[in-house]
N, C-alpha and C positions, 0 to 999 in steps of 0.2 A: 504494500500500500504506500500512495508518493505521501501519505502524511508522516509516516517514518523517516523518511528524507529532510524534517523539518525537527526531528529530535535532537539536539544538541544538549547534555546537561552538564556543568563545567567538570568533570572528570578529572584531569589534571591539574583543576584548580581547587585550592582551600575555599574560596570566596569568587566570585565574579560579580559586577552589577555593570548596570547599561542604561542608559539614559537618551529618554529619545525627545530631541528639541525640534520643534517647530517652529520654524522662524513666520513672522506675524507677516512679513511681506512675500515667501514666498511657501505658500501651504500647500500646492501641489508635489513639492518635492520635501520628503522631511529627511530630515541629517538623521544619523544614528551615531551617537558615540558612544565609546567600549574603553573600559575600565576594568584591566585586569589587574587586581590585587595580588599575587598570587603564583606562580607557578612552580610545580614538582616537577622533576627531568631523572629519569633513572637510566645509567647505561655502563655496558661493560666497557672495559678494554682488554683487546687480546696481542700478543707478539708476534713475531713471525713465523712462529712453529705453533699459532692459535692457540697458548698458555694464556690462563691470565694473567695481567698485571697490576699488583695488589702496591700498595705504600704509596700513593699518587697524594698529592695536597692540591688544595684550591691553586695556587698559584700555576700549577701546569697546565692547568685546563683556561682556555677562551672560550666563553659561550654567548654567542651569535644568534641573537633572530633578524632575519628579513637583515643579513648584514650588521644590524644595529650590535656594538657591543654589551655586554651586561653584566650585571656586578653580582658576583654569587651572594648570597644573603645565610647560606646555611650550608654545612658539605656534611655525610657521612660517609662510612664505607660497611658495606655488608648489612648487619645488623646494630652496628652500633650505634650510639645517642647522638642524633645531628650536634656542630658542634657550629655557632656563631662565626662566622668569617667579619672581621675585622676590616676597614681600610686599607690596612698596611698587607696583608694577605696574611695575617697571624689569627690562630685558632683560639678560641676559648669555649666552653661550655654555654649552650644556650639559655639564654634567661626564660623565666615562666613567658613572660610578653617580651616580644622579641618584633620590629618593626609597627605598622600602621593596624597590625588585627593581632588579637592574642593568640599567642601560640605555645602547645603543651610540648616539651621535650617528649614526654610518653607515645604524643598521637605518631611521633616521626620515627620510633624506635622500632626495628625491625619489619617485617613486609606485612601487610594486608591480604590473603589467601584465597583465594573465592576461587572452589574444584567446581566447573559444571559436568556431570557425569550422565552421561547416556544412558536410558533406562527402559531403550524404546525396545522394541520387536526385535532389533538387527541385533542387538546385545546378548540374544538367548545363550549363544556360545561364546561359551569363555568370558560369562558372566562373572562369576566368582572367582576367574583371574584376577581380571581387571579390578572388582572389589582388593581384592589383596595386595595389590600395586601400591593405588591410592591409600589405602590404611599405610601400608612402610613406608610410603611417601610424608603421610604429615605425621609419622613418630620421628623419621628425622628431621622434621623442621628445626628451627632455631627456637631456643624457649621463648624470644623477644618475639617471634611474628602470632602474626592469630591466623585462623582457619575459618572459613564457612562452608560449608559441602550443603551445595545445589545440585539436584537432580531431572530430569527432565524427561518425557516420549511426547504425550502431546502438548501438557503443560509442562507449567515450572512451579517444582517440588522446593521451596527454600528448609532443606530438610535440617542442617545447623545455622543458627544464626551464627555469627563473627563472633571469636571468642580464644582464647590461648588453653580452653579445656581439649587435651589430644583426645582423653577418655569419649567426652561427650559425641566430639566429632567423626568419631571410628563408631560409635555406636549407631549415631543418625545414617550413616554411610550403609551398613550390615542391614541396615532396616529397609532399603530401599532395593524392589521389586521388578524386574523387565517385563515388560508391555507393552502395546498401544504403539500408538503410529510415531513419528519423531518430527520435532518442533524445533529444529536447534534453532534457527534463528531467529524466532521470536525468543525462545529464551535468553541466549546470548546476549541480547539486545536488553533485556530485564534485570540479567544478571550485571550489564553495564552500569546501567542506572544507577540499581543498587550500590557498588563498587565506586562511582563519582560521589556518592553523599559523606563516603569516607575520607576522612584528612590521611594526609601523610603518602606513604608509598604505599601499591597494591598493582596485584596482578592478578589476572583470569587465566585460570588454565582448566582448557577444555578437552575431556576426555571421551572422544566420539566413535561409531563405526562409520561414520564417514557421510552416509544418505539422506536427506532430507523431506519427508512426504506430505508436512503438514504446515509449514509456515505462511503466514498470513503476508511475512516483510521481506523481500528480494535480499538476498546477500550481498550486494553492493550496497543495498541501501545500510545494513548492518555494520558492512566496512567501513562506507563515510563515517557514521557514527561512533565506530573505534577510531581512526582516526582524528576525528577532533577531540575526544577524548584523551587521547594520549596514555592510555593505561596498556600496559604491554599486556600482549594474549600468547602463549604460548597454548599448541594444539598438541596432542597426541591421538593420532587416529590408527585404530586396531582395520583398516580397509587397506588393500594392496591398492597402490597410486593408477598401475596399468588397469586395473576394472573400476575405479570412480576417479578418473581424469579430473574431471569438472568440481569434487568438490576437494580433490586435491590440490587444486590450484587457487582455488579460494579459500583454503586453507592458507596457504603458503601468502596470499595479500594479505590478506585480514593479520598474520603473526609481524608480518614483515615491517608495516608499513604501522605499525603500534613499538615497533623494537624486542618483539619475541620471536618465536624461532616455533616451526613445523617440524613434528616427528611422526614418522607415518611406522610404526611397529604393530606385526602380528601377531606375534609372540610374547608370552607372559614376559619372556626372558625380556627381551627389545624394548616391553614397554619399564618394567626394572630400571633399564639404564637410562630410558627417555627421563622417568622422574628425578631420577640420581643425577641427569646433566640441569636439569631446570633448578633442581636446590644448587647445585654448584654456580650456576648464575645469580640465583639470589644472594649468596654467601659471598661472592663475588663482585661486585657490583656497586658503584659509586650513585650517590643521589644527593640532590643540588637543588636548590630552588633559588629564586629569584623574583624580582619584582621589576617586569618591565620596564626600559623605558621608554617614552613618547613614541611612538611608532604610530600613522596617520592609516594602516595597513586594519582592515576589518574585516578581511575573508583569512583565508590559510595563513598561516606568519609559520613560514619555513626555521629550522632548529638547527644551527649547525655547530659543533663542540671541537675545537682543533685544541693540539697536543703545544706546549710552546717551546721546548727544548729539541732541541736538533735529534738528538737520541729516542726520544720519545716520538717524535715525528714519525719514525717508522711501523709506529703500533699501527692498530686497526680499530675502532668503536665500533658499537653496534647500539642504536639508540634511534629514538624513533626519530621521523624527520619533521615533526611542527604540531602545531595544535591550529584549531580555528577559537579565538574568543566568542564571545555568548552574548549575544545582542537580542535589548528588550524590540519592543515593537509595541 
């Protein structure tokens, strides 16, 4: 439906507001101005043999929207407690309020979890694999991050709320049944929503067989809206890529173009390492916010993060490419 096309909700933002002025001489055209308070940016860097590289400080990093320089306001690394970036690029521990909107050290401290799990018809095999994945998937998490395990066939099951209980959430997971026709992307799209109301970092990782027979919302249209969101989605689909082409490959936008990464494994074994590489990315992984500046730009505002030492220049990132801000009307 094109009304999906028009969902925008600030995702990668703490805050967004917008402000639409009508000018009293010319009321056939109104201005819209965008006011972003706000922005979270999560991304790896990897070396030339695709290692991580872990020990980086605010000052290696340049981060660029739409060209415009921007001044980091917070860095962490992994799970650890963001820590205040300074003027001078020197580090200190973040204060309870910390800039123009209050801000909690807690809400920033380790990742935000949201599993969407297949529960439709196409899951009957190697059901209770894939259960079992996803359970040693969030016993290793990090004590710092939370979990929520959503489920899905036609609808969307929010079977754990967000919460750092592993017990509770391996329990809601066990409880959940294969069925019914498969909705992913109206869920996906629910699950985003969800996932924007929260501060700090968070990611979706969506554990599918791959087919889709009941969605109401075009999977582009879902894409655009990960993409202004800016919340990374990492996929693992249990479907070989040569028999669902089509939804392999919009698998592979939808991770890409958010700064996650597509794993298409059939095997319990495959899908094991898929989870084991996405925690390694969590664990891994540097997050920065900032507070725009001036930029006249109200559609897509491109993201670009370069390295500033000659040594470091040879790394690689992997992070999404921009977000769109969120304009009233």
């Amino acid at each position: 439906m094109k009304v999906f096309t028009r969902i925008v909700s600030a995702g990668l933002l703490l805050t967004a507001g917008a402000t639409l002025l009508l000018k009293a001489q010319d009321q056939e055209r109104p201005t819209f101005r965008v006011k972003v308070d706000m922005v979270v940016l999560s991304f790896t860097v990897f070396d030339q043999k695709g290692h991580y590289v872990n020990g980086l400080k605010p000052k290696d990093f340049k981060i660029l929207e739409d060209t415009i320089p921007q001044k980091i306001a917070t860095f962490a690394e992994g799970a650890r407690p963001p820590m205040q970036v300074l003027p001078s690029g020197e580090m200190q521990p973040m204060p309870r309020t910390a800039g123009p909107i209050n801000t909690r050290s807690e809400d920033f401290t380790g990742t935000n979890v949201f599993v969407l799990f297949d529960t439709s018809n196409y899951m009957y095999r190697g059901f209770v694999y894939a259960s079992d994945a996803i359970a040693d998937f969030i016993r290793g998490l990090d004590r710092a991050d939370s979990i929520a395990v959503y489920t899905y066939s036609r609808n969307l099951n929010r079977s754990v709320s967000l919460n750092r209980d592993r017990g509770e959430a391996i329990a809601g997971l066990r409880k959940a049944v294969a069925g019914d026709d498969s909705a992913l992307y109206n869920s996906l799209l629910l699950t985003l929503r969800d996932a924007a109301k929260v501060p700090g970092r968070k990611v979706v990782i969506v554990f599918s067989n791959g087919p889709d027979n009941a969605s109401m919302v075009a999977p582009d249209d879902v894409r655009a809206v990960a993409e202004d969101e800016g919340i990374p989605i990492y996929v693992i689909s249990t479907s070989e890529v040569n028999k669902d082409p089509v939804s392999a490959n919009i698998f592979r936008r939808i991770s890409t173009s958010t700064g996650g990464k597509s794993y298409f494994a059939k095997t319990w074994q495959k899908q094991v390492e898929a989870f084991e590489n996405i925690r390694e990315d969590l664990g891994n992984s540097y997050t920065v916010t900032y507070y725009p500046q001036p930029n006249p730009n109200e559609g897509f505002r491109k993201i670009s993060i370069e390295l500033t030492s000659e040594q470091a220049k040879k790394f690689r990132i992997r992070a999404r490419p921009g977000y769109r801000p969120q304009r009233g009307f």
